[in-house]
PQR file with spaces between the fields and no chain letter, atoms N, CA, C, O and H, PARSE charges and radii, in Angstrom:
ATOM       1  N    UNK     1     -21.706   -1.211   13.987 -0.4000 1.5000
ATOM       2  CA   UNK     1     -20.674   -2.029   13.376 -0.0000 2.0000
ATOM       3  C    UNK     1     -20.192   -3.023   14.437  0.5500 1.7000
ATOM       4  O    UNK     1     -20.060   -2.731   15.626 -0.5500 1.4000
ATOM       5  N    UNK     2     -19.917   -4.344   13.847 -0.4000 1.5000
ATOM       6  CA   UNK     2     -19.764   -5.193   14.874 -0.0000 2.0000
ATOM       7  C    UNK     2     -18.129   -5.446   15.400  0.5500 1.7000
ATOM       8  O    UNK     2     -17.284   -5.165   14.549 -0.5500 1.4000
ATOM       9  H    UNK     2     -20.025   -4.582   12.882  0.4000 1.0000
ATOM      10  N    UNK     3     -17.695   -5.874   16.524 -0.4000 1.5000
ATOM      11  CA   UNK     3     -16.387   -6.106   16.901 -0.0000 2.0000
ATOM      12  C    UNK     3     -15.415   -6.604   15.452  0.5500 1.7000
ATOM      13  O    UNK     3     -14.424   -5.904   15.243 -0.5500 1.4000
ATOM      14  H    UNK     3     -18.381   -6.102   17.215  0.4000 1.0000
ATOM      15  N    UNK     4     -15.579   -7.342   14.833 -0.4000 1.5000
ATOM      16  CA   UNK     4     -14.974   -7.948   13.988 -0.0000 2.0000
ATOM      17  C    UNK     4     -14.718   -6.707   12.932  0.5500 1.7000
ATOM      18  O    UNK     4     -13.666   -6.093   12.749 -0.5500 1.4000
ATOM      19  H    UNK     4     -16.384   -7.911   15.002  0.4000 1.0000
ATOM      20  N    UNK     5     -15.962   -6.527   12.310 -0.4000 1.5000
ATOM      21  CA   UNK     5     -16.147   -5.808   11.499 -0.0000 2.0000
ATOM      22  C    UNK     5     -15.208   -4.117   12.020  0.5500 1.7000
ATOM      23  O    UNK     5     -15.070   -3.223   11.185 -0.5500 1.4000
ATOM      24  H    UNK     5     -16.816   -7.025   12.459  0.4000 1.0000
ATOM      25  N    UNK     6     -14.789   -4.002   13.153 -0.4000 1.5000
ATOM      26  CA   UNK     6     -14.403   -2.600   13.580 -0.0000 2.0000
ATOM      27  C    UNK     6     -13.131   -2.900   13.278  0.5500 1.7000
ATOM      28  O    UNK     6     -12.518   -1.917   12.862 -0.5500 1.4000
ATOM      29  H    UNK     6     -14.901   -4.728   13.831  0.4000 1.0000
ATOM      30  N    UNK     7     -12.297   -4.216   13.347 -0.4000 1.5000
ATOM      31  CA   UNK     7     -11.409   -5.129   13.443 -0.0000 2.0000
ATOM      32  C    UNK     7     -10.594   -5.048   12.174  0.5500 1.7000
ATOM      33  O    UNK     7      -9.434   -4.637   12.131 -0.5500 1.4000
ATOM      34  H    UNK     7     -12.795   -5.015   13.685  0.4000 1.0000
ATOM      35  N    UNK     8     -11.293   -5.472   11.157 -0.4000 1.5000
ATOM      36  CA   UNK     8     -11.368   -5.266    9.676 -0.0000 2.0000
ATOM      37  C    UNK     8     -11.331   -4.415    9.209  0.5500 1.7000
ATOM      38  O    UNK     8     -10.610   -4.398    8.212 -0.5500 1.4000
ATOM      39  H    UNK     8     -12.235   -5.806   11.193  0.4000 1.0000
ATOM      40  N    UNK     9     -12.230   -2.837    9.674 -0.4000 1.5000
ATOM      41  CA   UNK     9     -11.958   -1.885    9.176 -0.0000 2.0000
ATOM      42  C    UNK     9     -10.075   -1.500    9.592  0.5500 1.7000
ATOM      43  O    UNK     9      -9.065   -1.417    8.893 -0.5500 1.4000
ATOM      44  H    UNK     9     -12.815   -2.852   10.485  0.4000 1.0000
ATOM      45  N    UNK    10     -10.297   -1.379   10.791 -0.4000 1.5000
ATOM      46  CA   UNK    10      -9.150   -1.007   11.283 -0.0000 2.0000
ATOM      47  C    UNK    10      -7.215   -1.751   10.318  0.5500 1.7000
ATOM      48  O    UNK    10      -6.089   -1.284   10.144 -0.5500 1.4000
ATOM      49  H    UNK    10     -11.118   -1.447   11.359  0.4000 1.0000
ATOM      50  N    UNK    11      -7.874   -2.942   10.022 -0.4000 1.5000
ATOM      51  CA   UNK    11      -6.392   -3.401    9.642 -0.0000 2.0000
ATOM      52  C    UNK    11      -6.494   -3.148    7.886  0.5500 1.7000
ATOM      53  O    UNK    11      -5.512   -3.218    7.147 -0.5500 1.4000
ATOM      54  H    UNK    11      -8.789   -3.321   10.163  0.4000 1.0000
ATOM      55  N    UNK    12      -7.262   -2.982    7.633 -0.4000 1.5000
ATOM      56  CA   UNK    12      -7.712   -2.236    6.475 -0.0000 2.0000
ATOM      57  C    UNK    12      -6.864   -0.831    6.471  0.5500 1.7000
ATOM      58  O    UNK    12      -5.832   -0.831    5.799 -0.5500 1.4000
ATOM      59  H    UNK    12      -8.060   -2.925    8.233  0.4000 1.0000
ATOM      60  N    UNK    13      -7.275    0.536    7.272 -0.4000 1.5000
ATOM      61  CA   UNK    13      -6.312    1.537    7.126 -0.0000 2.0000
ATOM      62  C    UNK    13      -5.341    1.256    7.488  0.5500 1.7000
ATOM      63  O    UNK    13      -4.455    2.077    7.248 -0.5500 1.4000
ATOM      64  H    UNK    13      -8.113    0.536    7.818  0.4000 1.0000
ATOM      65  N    UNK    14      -5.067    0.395    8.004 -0.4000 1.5000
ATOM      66  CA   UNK    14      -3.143   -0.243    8.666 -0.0000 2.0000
ATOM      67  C    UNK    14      -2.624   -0.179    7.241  0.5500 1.7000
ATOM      68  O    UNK    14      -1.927    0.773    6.890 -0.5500 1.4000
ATOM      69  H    UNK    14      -5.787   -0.272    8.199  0.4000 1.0000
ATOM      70  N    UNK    15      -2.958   -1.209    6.369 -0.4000 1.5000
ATOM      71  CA   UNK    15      -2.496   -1.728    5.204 -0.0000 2.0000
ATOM      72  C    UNK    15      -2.266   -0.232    4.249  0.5500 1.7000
ATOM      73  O    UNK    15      -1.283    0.021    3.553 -0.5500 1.4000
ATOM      74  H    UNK    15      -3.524   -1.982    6.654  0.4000 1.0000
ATOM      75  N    UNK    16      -3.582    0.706    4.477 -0.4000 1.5000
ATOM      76  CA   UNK    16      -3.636    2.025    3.189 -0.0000 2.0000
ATOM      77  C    UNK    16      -2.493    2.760    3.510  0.5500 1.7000
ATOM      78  O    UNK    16      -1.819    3.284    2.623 -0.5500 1.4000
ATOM      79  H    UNK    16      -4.380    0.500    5.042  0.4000 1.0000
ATOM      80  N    UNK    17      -2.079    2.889    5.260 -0.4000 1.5000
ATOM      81  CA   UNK    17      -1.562    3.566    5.429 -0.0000 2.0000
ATOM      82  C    UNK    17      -0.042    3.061    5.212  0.5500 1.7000
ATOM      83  O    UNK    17       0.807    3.946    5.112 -0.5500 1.4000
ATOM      84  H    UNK    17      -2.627    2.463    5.980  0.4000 1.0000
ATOM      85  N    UNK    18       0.292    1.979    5.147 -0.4000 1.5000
ATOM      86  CA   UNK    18       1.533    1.297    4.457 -0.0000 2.0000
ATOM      87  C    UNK    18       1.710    1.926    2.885  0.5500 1.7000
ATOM      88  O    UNK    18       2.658    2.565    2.428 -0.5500 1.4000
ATOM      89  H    UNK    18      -0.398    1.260    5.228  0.4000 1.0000
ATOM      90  N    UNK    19       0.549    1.543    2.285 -0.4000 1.5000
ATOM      91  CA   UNK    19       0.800    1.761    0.881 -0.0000 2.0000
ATOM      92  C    UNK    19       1.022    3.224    0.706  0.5500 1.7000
ATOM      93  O    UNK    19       1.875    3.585   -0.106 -0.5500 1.4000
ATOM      94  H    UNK    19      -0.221    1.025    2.656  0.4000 1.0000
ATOM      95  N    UNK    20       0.203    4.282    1.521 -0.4000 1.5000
ATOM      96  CA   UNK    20       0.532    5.434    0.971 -0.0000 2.0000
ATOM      97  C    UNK    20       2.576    5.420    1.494  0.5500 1.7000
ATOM      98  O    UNK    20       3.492    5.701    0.720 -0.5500 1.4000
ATOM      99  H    UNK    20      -0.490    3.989    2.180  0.4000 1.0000
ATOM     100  N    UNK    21       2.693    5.093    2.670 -0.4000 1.5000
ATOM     101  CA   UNK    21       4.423    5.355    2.943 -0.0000 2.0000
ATOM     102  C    UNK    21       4.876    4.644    2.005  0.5500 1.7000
ATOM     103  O    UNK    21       5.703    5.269    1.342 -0.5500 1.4000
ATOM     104  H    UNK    21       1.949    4.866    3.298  0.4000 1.0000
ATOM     105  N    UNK    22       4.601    3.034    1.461 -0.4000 1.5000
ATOM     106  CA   UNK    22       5.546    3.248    0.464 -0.0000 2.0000
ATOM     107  C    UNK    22       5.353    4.110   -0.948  0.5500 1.7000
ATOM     108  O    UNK    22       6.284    4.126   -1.754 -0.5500 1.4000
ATOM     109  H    UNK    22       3.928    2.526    2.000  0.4000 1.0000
ATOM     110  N    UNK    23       4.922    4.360   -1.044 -0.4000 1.5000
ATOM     111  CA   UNK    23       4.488    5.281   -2.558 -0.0000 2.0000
ATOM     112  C    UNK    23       5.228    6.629   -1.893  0.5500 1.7000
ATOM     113  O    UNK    23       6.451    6.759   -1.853 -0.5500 1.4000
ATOM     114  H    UNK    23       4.166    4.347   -0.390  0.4000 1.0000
ATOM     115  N    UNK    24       4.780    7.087   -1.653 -0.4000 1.5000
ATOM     116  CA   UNK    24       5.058    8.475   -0.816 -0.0000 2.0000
ATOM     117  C    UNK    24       7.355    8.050   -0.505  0.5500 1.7000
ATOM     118  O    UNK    24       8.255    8.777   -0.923 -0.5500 1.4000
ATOM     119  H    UNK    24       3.787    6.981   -1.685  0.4000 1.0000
ATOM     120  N    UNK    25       7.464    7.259   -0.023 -0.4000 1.5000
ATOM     121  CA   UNK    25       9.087    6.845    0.232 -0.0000 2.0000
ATOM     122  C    UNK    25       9.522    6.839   -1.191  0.5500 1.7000
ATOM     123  O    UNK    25      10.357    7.552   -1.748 -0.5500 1.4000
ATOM     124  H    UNK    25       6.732    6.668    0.317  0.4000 1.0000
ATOM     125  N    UNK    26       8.552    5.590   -1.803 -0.4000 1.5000
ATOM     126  CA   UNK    26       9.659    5.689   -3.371 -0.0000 2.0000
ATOM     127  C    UNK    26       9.638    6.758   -3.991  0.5500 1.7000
ATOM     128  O    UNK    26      10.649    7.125   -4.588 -0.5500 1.4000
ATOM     129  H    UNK    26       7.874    5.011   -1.351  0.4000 1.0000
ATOM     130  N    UNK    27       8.527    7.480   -3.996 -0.4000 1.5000
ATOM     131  CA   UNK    27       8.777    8.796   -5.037 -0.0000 2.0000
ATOM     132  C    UNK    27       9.540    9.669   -4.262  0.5500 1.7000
ATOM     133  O    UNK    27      10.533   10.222   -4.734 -0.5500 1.4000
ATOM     134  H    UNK    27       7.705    7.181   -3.510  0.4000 1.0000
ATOM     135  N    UNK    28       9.208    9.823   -3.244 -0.4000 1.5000
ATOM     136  CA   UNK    28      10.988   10.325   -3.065 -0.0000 2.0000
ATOM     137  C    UNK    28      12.001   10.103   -3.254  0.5500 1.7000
ATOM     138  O    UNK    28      12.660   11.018   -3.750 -0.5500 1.4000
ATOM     139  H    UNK    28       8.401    9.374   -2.861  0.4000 1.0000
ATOM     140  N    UNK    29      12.689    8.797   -2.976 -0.4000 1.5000
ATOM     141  CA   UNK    29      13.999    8.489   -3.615 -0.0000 2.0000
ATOM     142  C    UNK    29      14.246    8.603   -5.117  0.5500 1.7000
ATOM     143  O    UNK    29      15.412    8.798   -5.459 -0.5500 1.4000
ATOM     144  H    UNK    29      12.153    8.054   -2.574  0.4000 1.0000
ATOM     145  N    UNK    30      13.278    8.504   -6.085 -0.4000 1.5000
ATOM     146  CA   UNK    30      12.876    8.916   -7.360 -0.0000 2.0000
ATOM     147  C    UNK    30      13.148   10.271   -7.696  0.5500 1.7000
ATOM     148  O    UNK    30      13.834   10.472   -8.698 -0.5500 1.4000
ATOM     149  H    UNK    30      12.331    8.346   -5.806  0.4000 1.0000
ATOM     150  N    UNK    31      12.639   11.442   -6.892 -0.4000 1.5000
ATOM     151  CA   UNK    31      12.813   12.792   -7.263 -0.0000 2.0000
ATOM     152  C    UNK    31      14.101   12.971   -6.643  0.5500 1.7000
ATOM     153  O    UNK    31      14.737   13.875   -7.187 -0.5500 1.4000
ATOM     154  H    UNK    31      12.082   11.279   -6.078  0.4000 1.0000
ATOM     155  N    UNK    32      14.794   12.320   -5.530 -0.4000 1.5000
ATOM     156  CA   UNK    32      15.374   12.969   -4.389 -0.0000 2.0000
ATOM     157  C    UNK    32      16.557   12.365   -4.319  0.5500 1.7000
ATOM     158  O    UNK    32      17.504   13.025   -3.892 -0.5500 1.4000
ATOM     159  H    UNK    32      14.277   11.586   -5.088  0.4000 1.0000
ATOM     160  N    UNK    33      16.689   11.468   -4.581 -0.4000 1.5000
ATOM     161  CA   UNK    33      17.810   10.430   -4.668 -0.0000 2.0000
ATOM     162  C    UNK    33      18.935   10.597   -5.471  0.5500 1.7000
ATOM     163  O    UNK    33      18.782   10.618   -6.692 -0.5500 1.4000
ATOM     164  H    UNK    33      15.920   10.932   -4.928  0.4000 1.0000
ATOM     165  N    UNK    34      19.997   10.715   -4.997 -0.4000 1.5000
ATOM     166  CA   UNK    34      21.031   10.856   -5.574 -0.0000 2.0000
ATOM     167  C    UNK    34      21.648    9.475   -6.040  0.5500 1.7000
ATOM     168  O    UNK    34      21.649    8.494   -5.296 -0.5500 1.4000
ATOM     169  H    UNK    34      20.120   10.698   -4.005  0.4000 1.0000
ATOM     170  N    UNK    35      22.166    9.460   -7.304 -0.4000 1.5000
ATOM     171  CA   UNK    35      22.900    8.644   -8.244 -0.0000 2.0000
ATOM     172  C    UNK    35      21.368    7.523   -8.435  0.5500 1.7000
ATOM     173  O    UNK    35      21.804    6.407   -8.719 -0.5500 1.4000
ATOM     174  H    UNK    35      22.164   10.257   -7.909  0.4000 1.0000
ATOM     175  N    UNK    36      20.438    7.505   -8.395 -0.4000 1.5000
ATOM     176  CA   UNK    36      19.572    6.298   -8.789 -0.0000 2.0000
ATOM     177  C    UNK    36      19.656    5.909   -9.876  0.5500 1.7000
ATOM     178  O    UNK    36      19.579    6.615  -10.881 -0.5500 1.4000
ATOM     179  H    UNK    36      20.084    8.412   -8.165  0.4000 1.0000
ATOM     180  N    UNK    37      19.859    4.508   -9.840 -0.4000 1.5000
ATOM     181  CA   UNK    37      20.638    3.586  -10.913 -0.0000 2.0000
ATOM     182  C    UNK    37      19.107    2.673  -11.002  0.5500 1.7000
ATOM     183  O    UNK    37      18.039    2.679  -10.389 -0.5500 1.4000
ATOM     184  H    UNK    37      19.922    3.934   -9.024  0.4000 1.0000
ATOM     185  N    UNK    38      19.767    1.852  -12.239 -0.4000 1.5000
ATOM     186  CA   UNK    38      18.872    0.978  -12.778 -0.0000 2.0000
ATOM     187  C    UNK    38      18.278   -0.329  -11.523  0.5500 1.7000
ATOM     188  O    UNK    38      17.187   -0.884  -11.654 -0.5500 1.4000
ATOM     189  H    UNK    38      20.635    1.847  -12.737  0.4000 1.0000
ATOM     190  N    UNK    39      19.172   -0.606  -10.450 -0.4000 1.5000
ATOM     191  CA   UNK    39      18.711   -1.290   -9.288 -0.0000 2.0000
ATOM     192  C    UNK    39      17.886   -0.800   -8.977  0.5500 1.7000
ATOM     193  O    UNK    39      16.751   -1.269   -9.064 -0.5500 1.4000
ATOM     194  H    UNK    39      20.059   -0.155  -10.344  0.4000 1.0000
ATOM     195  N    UNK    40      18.233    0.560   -8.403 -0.4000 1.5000
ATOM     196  CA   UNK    40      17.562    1.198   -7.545 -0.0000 2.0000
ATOM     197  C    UNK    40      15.755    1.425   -8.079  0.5500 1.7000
ATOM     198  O    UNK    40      14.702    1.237   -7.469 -0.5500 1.4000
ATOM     199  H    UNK    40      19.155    0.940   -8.333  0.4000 1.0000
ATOM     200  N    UNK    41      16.030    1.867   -9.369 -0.4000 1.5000
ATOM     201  CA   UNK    41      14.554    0.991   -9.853 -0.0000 2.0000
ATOM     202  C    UNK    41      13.828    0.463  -10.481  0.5500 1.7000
ATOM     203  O    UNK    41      12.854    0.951  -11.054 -0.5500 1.4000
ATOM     204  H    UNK    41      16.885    2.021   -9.864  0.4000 1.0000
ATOM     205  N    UNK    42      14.432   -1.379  -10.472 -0.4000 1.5000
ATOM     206  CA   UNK    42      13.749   -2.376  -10.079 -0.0000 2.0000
ATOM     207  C    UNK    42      13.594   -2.561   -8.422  0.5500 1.7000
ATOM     208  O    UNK    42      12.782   -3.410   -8.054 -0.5500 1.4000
ATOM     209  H    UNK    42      15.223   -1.776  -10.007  0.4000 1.0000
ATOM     210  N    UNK    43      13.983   -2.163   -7.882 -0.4000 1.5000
ATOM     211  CA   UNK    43      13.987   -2.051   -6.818 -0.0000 2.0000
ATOM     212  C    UNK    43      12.167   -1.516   -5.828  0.5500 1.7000
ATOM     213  O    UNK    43      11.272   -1.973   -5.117 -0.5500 1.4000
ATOM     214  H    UNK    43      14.643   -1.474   -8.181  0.4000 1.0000
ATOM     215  N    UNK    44      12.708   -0.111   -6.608 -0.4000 1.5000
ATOM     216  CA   UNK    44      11.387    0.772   -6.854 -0.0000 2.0000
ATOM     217  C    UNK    44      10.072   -0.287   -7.309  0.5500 1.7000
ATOM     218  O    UNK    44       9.017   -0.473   -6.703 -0.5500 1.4000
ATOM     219  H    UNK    44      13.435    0.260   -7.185  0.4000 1.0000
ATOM     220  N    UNK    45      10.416   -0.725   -8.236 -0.4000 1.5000
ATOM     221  CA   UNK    45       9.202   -1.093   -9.130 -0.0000 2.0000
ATOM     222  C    UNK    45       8.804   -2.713   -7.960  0.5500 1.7000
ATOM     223  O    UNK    45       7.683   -3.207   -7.843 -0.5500 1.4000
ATOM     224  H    UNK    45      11.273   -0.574   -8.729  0.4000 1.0000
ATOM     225  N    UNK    46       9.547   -3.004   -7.554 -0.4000 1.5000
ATOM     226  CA   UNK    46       9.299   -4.570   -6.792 -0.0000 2.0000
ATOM     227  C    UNK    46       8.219   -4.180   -5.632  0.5500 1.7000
ATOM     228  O    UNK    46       7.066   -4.608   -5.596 -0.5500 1.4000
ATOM     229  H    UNK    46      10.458   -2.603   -7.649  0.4000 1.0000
ATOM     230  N    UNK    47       8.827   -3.263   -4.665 -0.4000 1.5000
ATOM     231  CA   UNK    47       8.051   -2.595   -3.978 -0.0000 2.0000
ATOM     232  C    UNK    47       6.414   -1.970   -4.213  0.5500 1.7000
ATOM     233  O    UNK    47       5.451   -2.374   -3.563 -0.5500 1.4000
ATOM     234  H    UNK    47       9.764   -2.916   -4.694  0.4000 1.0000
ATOM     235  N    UNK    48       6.347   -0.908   -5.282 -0.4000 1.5000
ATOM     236  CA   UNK    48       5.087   -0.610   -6.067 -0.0000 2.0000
ATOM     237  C    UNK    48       4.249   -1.935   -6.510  0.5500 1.7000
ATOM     238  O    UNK    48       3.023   -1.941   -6.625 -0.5500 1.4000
ATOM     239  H    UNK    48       7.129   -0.579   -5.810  0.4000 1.0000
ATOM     240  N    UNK    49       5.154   -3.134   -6.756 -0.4000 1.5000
ATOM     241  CA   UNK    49       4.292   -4.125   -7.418 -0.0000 2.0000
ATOM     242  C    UNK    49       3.290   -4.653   -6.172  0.5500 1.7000
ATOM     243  O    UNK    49       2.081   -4.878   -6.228 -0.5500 1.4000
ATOM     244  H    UNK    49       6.149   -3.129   -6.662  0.4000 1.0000
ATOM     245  N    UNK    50       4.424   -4.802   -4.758 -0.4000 1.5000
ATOM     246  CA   UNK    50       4.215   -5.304   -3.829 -0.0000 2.0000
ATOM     247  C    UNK    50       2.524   -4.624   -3.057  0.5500 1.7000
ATOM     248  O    UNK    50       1.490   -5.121   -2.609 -0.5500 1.4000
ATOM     249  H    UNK    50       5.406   -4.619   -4.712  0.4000 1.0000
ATOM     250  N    UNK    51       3.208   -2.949   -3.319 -0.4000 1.5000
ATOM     251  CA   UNK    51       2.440   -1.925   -2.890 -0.0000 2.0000
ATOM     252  C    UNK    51       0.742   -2.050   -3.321  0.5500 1.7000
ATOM     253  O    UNK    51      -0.183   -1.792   -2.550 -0.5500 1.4000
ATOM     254  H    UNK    51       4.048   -2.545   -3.683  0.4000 1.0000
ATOM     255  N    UNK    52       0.606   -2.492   -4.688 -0.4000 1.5000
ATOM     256  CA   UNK    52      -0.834   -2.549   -5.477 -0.0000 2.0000
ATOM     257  C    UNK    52      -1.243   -3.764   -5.376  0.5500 1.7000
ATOM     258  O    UNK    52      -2.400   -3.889   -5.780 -0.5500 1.4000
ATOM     259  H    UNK    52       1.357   -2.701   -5.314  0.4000 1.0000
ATOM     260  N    UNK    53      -0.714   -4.809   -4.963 -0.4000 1.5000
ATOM     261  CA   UNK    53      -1.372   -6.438   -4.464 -0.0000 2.0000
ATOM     262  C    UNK    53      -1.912   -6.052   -3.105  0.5500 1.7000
ATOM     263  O    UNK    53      -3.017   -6.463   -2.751 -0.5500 1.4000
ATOM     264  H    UNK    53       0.225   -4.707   -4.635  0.4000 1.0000
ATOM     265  N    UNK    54      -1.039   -5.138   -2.190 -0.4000 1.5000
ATOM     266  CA   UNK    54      -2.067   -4.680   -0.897 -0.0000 2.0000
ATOM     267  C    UNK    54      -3.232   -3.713   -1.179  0.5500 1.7000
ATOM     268  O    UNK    54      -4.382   -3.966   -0.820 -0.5500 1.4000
ATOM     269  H    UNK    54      -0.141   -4.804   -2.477  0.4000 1.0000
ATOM     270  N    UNK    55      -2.907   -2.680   -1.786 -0.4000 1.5000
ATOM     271  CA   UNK    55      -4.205   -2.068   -2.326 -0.0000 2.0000
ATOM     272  C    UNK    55      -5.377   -2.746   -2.870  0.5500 1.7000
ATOM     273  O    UNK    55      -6.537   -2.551   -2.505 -0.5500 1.4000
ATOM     274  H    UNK    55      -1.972   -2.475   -2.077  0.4000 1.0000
ATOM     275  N    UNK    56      -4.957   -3.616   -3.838 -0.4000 1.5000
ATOM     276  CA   UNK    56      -5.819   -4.486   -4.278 -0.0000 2.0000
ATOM     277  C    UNK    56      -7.112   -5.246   -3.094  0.5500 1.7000
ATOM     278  O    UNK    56      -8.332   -5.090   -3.059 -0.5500 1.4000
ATOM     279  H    UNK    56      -4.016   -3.775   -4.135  0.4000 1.0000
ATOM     280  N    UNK    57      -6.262   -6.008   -2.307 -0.4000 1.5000
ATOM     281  CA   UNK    57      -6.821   -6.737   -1.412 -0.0000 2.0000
ATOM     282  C    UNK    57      -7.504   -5.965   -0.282  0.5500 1.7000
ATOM     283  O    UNK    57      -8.480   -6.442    0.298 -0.5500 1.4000
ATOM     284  H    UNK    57      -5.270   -6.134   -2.336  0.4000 1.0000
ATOM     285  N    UNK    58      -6.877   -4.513    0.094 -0.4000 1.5000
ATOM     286  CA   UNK    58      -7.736   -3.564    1.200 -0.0000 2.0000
ATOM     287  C    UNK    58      -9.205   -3.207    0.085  0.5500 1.7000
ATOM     288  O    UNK    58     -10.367   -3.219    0.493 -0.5500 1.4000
ATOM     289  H    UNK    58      -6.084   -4.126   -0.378  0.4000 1.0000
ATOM     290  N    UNK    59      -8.847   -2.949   -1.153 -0.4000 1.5000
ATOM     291  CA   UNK    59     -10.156   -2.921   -1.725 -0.0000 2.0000
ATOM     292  C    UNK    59     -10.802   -4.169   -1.542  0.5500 1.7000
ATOM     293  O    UNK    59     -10.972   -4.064   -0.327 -0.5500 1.4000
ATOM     294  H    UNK    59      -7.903   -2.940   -1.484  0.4000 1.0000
ATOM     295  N    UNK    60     -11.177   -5.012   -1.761 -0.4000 1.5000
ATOM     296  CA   UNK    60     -11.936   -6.456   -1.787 -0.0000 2.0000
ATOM     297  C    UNK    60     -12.361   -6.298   -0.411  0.5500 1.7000
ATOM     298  O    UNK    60     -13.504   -6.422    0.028 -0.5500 1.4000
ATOM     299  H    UNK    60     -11.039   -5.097   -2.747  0.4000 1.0000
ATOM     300  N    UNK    61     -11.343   -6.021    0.187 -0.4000 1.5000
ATOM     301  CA   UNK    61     -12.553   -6.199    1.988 -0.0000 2.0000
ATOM     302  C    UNK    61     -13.118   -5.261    2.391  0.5500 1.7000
ATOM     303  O    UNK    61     -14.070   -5.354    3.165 -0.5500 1.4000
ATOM     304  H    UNK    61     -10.414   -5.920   -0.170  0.4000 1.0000
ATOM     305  N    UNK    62     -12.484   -3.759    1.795 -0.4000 1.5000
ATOM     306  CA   UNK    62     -13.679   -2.759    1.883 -0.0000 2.0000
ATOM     307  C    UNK    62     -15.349   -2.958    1.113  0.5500 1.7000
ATOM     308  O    UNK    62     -16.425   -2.394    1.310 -0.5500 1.4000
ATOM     309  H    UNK    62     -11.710   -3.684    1.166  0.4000 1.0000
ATOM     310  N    UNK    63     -14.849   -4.168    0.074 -0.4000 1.5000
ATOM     311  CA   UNK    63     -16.008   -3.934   -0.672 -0.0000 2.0000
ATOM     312  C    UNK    63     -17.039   -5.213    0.060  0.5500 1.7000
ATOM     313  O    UNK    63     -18.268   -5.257   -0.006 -0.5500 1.4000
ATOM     314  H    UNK    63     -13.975   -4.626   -0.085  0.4000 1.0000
ATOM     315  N    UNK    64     -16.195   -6.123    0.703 -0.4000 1.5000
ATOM     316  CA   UNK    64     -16.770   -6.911    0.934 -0.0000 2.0000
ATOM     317  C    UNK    64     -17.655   -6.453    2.221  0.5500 1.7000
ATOM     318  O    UNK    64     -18.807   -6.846    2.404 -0.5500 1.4000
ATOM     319  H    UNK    64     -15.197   -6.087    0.756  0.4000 1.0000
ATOM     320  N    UNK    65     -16.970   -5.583    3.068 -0.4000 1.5000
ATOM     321  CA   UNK    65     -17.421   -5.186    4.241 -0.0000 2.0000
ATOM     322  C    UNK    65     -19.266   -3.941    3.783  0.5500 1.7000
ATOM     323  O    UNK    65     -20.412   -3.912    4.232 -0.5500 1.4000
ATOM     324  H    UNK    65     -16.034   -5.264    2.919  0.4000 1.0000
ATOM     325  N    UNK    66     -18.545   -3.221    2.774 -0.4000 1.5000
ATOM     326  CA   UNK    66     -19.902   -2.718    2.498 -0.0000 2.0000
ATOM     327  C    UNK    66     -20.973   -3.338    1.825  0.5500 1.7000
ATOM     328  O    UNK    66     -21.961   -2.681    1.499 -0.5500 1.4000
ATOM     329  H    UNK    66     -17.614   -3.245    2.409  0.4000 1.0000
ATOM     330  N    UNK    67     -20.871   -4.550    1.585 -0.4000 1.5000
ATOM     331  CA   UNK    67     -21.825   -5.560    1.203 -0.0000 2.0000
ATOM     332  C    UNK    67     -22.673   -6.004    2.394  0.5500 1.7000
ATOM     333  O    UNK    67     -23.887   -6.191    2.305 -0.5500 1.4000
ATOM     334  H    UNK    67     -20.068   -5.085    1.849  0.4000 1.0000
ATOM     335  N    UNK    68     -22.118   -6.128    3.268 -0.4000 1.5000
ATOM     336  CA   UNK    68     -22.725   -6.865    4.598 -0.0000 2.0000
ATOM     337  C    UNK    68     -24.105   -5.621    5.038  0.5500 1.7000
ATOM     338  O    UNK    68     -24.825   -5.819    6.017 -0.5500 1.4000
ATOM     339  H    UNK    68     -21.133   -5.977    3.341  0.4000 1.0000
């Protein structure tokens, strides 16, 4: 695997490992959270939206990377 490509992988699990903390954070405040109000989630949901546009895109360069 080449420098770049080790590069790519690497900021690749950076990003998964974001998405799992936020998923993993909101559903906690979800189960765990005291008084969660209707802010609290849209709030939730802004984040998750945020959360699956990065997922999205770590997929595309995983896929792109196993193309090469």
């Amino acid at each position: 695997m080449e420098k770049n490509e080790r590069l790519a992988v690497s900021e690749i699990i950076e990003d998964l490992t974001e998405v799992l903390h936020t998923i993993t954070g909101e559903t906690w405040k979800y189960y765990f959270g005291d008084n969660y109000n209707s802010t609290d989630f849209k709030n939730t949901m802004d984040n998750i939206d945020g959360t699956v546009t990065t997922l999205r895109k770590s997929i595309d360069r995983l896929a792109e990377l196993s193309n090469k």
